[in-house]
Every structure is written in C-alpha cells, then in structure tokens.
N, C-alpha and C positions, 0 to 999 in steps of 0.2 A: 776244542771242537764242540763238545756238551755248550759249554758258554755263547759260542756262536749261534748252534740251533736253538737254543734256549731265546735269544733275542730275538732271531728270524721267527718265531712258533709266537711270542707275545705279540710282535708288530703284526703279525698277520688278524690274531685275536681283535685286537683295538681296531686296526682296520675296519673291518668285516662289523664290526660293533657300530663305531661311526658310521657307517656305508648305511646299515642298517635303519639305525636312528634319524637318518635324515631321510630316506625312503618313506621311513614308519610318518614321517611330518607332513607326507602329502597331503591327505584331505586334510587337515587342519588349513594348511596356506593357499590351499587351490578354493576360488568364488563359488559359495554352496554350503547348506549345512550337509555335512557326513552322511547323519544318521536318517536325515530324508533321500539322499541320494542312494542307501543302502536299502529304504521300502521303495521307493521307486523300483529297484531292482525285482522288490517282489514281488507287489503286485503291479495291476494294470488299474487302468484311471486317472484323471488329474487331479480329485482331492484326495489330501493326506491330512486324516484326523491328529490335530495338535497331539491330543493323548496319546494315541499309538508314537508318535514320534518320542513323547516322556518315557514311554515304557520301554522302548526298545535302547534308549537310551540309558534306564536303569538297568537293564537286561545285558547291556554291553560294557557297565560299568565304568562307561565315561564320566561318572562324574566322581571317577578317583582321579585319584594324582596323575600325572602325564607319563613318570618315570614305569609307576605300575599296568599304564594301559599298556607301555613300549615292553614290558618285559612278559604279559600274556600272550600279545601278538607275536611277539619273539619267537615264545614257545609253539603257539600255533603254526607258527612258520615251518621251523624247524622239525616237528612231526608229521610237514606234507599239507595242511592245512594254509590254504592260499587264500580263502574266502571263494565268495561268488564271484563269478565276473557281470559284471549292470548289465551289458550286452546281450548277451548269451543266456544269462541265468544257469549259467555249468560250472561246475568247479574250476580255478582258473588252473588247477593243475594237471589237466586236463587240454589245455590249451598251454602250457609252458614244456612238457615234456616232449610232445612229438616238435613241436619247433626249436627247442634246443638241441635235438639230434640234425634236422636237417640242418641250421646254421654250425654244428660242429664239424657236420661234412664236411660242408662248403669252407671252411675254415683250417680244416685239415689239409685239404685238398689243396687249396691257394699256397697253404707257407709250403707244402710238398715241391709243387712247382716252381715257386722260390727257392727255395734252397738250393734244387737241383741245378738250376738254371743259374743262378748266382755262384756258386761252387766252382763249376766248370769255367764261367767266364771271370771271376774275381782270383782265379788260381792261375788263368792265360795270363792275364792284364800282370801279375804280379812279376810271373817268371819272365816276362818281356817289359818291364817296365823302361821308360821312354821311348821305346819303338811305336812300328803301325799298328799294331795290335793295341798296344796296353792306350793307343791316343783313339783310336776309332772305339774301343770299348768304353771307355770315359767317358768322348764325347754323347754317345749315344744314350748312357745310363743318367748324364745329365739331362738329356733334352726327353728322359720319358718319366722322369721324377715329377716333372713341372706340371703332366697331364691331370685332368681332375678327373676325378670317375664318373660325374655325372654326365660331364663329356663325350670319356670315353665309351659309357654302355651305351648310350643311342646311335653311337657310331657305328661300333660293333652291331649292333640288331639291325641296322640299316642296312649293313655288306653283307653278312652272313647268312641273316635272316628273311630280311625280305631283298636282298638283289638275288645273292644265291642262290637262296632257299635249302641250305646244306643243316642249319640247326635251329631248333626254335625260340622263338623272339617270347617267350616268355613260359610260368607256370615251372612246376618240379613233376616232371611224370618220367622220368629215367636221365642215366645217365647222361645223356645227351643236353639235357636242360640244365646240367650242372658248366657246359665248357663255358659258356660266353662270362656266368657270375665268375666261376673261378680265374678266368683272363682278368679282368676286371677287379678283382680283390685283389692279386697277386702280383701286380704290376707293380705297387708304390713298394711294398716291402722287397722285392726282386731288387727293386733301386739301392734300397740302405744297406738288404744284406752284403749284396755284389762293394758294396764301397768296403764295408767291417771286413771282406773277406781282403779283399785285397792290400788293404791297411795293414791288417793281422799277420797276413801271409809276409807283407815287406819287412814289418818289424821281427816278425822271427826269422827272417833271412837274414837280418843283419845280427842277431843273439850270440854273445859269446861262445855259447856252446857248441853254434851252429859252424862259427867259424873254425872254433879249434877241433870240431871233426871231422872239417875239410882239410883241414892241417896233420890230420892222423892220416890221412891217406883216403877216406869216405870220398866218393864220388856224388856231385851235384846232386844224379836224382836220386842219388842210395838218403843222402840228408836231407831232402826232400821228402821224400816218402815217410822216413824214419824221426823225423826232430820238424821239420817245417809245418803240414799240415797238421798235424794233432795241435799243433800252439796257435799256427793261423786259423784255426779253423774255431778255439776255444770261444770269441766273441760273439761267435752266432748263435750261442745254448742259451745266452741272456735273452741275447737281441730278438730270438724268434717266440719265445715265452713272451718278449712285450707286446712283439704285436701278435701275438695269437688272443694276448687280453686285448688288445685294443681294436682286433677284426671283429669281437664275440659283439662289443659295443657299437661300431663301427660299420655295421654292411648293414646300416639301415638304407641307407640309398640305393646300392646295389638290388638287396630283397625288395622294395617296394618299385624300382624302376622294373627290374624281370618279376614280380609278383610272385616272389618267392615264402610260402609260410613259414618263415624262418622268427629268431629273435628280433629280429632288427622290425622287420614287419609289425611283429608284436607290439612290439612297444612305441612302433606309430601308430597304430592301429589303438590301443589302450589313450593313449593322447588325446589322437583326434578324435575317439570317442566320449574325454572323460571318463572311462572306463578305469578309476582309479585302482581300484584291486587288480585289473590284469597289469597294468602299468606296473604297479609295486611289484609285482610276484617276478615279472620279464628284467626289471631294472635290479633285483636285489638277487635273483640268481646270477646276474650276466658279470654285474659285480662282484659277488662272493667268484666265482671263477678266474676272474681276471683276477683279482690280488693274492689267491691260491696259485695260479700259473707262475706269477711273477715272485713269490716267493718261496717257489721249488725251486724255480731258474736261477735264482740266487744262491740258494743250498747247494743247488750240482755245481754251480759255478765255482763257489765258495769249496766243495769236497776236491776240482778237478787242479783251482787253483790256490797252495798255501797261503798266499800274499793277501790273499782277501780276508780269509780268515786271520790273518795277522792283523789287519789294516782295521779289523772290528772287534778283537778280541777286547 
C-alpha cells in the first residue's frame, strides 16, 4: 500500500512540475519581448526606453540560465505571487481566487446533478436490462451524448430566457444564474456516468459472489442493496474526479457564452488579451487541480479496490 501511494504522490509531483514548466514557456513562445510587455503593463505611453528595458531585464534576472528563472518563478508562484496582470495592473491573484470559487461551484453543482441523475437511471436500465426501460434509457442517453454545448446553451437561453423569461440569460448574481450553466456542464458527463453505472451495475450482478448469495437464500434486492451497488457504483469515484478535472478546464465556453467570471472566462479573457501573467496564473492553477483531483480518485479507488493496488504494486 506505502508503495502504491508512494508512486501515486511522485507521478503527481512530476506532473504538476511539467504542467508548470511549459506554462512558465509562455512569453518566451508567444510574438513580443516579455520584458517590454511587462513595462508596458506599467506604465502608460508608446515609448519604452531601450535602457529601462536592460534594466528591468537585469532586475528580473533573465539573463540566467532558463532552468533557474523556472525555479524563482516557481517559487513565486507557489507563495501566492502570480505577477501583475497587463490588463488590470492588479495582482493576478486577485483575479484567480474569486473566479475559481465560482467555477468550482459551477462544477460541483454539474457532477452533483450528474451523479444523481445518472444513479437513478443507470441502476433502472440495469435491473431491467433488455426490456423498455433499460432500451428507452439507452436510446435516449445516446442521442443527448452527441449534443455540443455550444449548441445546447443558446438553446436553452432562447426558451427559458428570453421566450419564458423564467431565468436569466446571463451574468452570476444568484442562484438562479447558476441553473441554465449547470444544465449545460452536466449534460455530457450525465451521459458517461449513466453508461459506467450501468456497465458496473451488470457486471456485479453477474460476480460470483453475487450469485452464490442468491444461492444462500439472499433475496434479489437484499443483494442488490448489500453486494451490487457498492461494486456497481465503484467506477464512478474515478470517472467523476476526471471530469471534475476536466469541467475545471473545460467550461470555458459555457462561462463566456452566460458571461460567467468564472476560470474558464479567465483564461479567455488572459488570451485574448495577451494578458500572459493572468493566463499563466488561471492555466497552472486549473491544472495543478485537475492532476490533484485525478490522483486522489485514483488513491480512493486504489484503497476501495485491492486489484488496483495489486495490478501497480
């Protein structure tokens, strides 16, 4: 077990390192020198004295090695120091903290309605599988997988929004502002989980174990209750840590279609501004989380299930 976390804890390390290092490469690869793009930010004017550009370049110690500017920055990072944002002129940490709370809502809130929604119907479809149930729940989990969300959110704002007029078609000013993103995030994952559950569910209905304590005398839903769901249910602690890393990256279209100041926003917004310090700050938090998410879900999964830990030891 040590052995296992001990592998899960350094892949996470090296991750989050690499993830880092190629974030930290942006102004180097992005059209522009850096160090004028960083007086730009602080003053106003369109000349920028060569000299002050030398200086602020000795001053930043760009002209060490590359390895030792990635590991000051590192460290800057890592103690809350995010730089300035060009835009703004604010600290960009500042602007990544309230917007990773509301994109963590919104991200909560999605896999919540996922799960629940998928549970209920991936647990019908199973204990009826080939009847009308487990074919209508199928059919229909297939044909809303295929939907795109850029799609689907102007849809939605069109019927609710403006034919309705029952919720608003954009911004975050109460809960109310959260239903239409959260429809909209939770749709695709509802799709995968609702499959995993129902997969999970069949395969443990068919487990030896399952069967010979139907054969002790257990009734259907006593092994149901007691041996079926806890195993069918096991693949969705992975599956919903992927995509809770992959909504965190992921609801950028969402947040800029409802104009939500969320992560996703941010780092359009840092983009299309050139804004490379907020970009870095929004892309290496959003990262460092996803590869944390998905490397606890592997841990729990790994504690819940011995085989995993066997299959890596």
């Amino acid at each position: 077990m040590m052995q296992f976390l001990a592998r899960r804890t350094a892949a996470l390390v090296v991750a989050v390192l690499l993830a880092s290092f190629v974030v930290f490469l942006i102004p180097y690869v992005t059209p522009g020198d850096p160090v004028r793009k960083i007086i730009r930010s602080r003053v106003t004017g369109d000349a920028i004295d060569d000299s002050a550009v030398e200086a602020l370049s000795l001053q930043l110690g760009l002209q060490d090695p590359l390895w030792l500017q990635y590991l000051r920055w590192l460290g800057r990072f890592i103690s809350g120091d995010m730089g300035l944002s060009y835009t703004s002129r604010t600290p960009v940490v500042d602007h990544v903290l309230p917007a990773l709370w509301i994109t963590l809502s919104l991200v909560v809130l999605a896999l919540a309605v996922a799960a629940a929604v998928s549970v209920v119907l991936g647990i019908t479809a199973a204990l009826n599988e080939g009847r009308l149930a487990d074919r209508a729940i199928t059919a229909v989990n297939q044909a809303l997988i295929s939907i795109p969300e850029y799609w689907l959110a102007p849809m939605l704002v069109l019927v609710f929004a403006i034919q309705l007029s029952l919720l608003p078609s954009a911004g975050w000013e109460g809960p109310a502002s959260a239903v239409l993103p959260v429809a909209v995030l939770a749709l695709r994952p509802t799709s995968h989980f609702l499959s995993a559950v129902r997969e999970g569910m069949l395969e443990a209905l068919g487990a030896e174990h399952v069967v010979a304590a139907r054969s002790r005398g257990l009734s259907r839903a006593q092994a149901v209750w007691k041996h079926v769901i806890p195993n069918g249910l096991l693949p969705l602690t992975t599956l919903a840590a992927v995509w809770f890393a992959g909504l965190l990256g992921g609801s950028v279209i969402v947040e800029v279609i409802f104009a939500i100041p969320g992560m996703g926003r941010l780092m359009f917004d840092g983009v299309l501004n050139s804004d490379i310090p907020l970009a870095q700050g929004a892309v290496v938090v959003v990262v460092g989380l996803a590869v944390l998410l998905t490397t606890a879900a592997d841990l729990i999964h790994g504690l819940l299930n011995p085989q995993v830990r066997m299959l890596h030891a």
